[in-house]
Steps between C-alpha positions, in 0.01 A plus 500: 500500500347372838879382545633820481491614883530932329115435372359194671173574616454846271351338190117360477293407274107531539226421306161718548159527357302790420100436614395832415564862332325814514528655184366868452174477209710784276788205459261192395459415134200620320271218497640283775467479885862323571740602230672806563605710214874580426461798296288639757757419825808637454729358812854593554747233517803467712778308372876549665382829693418681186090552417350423116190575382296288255410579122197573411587317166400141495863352309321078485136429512416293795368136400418451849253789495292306240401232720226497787672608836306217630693275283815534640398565841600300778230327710601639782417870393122427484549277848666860663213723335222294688654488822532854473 
């Protein structure tokens, strides 16, 4: 598309990294410090102007939310949290 002189320049691609979140206490997961709990957060979703909600209804359990967050981590997490 750079070739195309009608939207040369308009498209970009970026790459970023999140190095922290403040998450209210009512939305964390009972039990843990850094998992936030999706029945608890309800956030409205915008996809092609039109807002969604999420179901409180859990359709697939989550096999990721069986292991350690630490497990899966990236390094680079715990790096950010002690320069902070």
């Amino acid at each position: 598309m750079a070739d195309d002189p009608q939207v040369a320049g308009l498209i970009s691609a970026f790459e970023v990294r999140i190095t922290r979140v403040h998450v209210h206490p009512s939305l964390l997961m009972d039990g843990h410090e850094s998992r936030i709990d999706p029945g608890k957060w309800q956030p409205l979703i915008m996809n092609f102007q039109k807002l969604y909600g999420v179901s409180n209804t859990e359709i697939v359990p989550s096999r990721l939310a069986e292991i350690a967050e630490d497990k899966y981590r990236m390094p680079d997490v715990d790096r950010a949290r002690l320069a902070g």
